[in-house]
C-alpha positions in Angstrom: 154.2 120.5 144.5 150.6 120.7 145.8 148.5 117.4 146.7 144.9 117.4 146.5 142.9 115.4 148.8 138.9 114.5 148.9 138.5 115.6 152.5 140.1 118.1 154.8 140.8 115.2 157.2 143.5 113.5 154.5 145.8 117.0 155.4 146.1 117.4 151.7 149.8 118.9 151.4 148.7 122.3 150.0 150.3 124.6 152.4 150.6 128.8 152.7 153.5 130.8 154.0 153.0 133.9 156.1 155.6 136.1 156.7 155.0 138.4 160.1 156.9 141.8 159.1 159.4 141.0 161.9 160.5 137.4 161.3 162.6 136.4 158.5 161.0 132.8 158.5 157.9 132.3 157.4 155.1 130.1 159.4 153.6 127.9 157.0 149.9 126.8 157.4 148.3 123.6 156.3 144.8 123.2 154.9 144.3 120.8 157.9 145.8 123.9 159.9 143.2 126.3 159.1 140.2 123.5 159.5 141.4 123.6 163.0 140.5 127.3 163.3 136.8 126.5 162.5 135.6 126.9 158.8 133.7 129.4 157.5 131.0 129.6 154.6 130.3 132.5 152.0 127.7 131.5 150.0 128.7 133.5 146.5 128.4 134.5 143.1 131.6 135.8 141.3 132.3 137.6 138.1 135.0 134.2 137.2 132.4 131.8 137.9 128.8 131.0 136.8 126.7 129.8 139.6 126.5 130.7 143.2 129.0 128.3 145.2 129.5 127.8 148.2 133.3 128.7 149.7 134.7 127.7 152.3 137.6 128.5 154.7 139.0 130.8 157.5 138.5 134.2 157.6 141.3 136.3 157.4 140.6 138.3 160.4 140.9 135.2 162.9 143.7 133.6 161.1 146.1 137.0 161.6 144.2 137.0 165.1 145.3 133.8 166.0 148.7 134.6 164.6 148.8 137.3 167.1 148.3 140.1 164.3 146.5 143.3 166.4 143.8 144.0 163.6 143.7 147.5 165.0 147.3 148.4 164.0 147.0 152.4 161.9 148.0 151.3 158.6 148.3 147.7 158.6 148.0 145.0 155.8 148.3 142.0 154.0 150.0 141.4 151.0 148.6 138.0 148.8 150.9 136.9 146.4 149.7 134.3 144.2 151.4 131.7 142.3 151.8 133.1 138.9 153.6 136.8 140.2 149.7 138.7 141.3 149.9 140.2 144.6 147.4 143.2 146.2 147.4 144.3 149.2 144.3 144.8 151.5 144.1 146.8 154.3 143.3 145.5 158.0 140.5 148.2 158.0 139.2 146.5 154.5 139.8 142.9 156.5 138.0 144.0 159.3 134.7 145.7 157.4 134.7 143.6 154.5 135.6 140.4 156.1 136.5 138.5 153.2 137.2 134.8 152.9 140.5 133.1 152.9 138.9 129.9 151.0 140.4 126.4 150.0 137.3 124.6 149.2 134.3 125.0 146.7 131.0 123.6 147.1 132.4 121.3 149.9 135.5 120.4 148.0 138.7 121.0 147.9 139.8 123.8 144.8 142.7 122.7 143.2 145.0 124.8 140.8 143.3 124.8 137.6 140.0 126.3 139.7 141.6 129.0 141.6 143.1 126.7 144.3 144.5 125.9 146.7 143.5 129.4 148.4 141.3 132.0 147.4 140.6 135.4 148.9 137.1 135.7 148.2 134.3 138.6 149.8 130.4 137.7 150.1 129.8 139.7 146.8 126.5 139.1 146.8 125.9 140.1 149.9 126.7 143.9 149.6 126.8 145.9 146.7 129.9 148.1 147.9 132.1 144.7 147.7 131.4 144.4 143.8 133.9 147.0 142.5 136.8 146.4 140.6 138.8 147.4 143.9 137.7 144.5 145.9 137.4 142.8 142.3 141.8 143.3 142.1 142.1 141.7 146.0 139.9 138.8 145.6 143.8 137.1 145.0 143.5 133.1 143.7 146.4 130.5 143.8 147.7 132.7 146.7 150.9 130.7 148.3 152.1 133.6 150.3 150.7 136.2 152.7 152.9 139.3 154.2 152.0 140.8 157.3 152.9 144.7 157.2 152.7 146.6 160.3 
């Protein structure tokens, strides 16, 4: 179902629907899709993992931007639903403050399956204090396939 590349550049076949709360299709993204947005890097430690990796990826903030998504929408969200049944939701006041990660590749490479690929909702824990609570914790969403845009 999912390929798994070395590089970006190969357009590995792992690919993420996003439904827009007032389409019935979805618009599927490629890995090699959200490269060309311009990759981002969180620097990290997590409470699954044992070192600090780097991740890297789009932030979810310009990928709904470029979908056309108006951040400042009163009491939009996303829903991540991940491959195994997990979804949470997160608000776009969470997206906007806490700016977290949509990542697809650790320490440069690309996570597959068994590691929490191919996408990964992750926040720059270390970075603020506030971000390591079991809240954030239960949105930090791996194996995510699917994103719903509420408005």
């Amino acid at each position: 179902m999912f390929g798994f590349g070395t590089h970006a550049s190969r357009a590995p076949a792992q690919s993420l629907q996003i439904f827009l709360a007032d389409q019935e299709q979805p618009i599927v993204k490629t890995v090699s899709d959200l490269v060309e947005l311009g990759l981002t890097d969180i620097a990290t430690s997590t409470v699954w993992t044992q070192d600090v990796d780097v991740y890297s990826g789009v932030l979810l903030a310009d990928l709904l931007t470029e979908l056309g998504v108006g951040l400042n929408a009163r009491g939009g969200s996303v829903t991540l639903d991940a491959m195994d049944g997990y979804s949470a939701t997160i608000s776009f006041e969470t997206i906007l403050s806490a700016r977290p990660l949509l990542a697809f590749h650790r320490n440069h490479r690309p996570m597959p399956v068994r590691a929490q690929g191919p996408f990964w909702l992750i926040f720059d824990y270390d970075s603020d204090a506030r971000l390591r609570t079991e809240t954030h914790y239960a949105k930090s969403v791996w194996q995510v396939v699917r994103l719903k845009i509420n408005f």
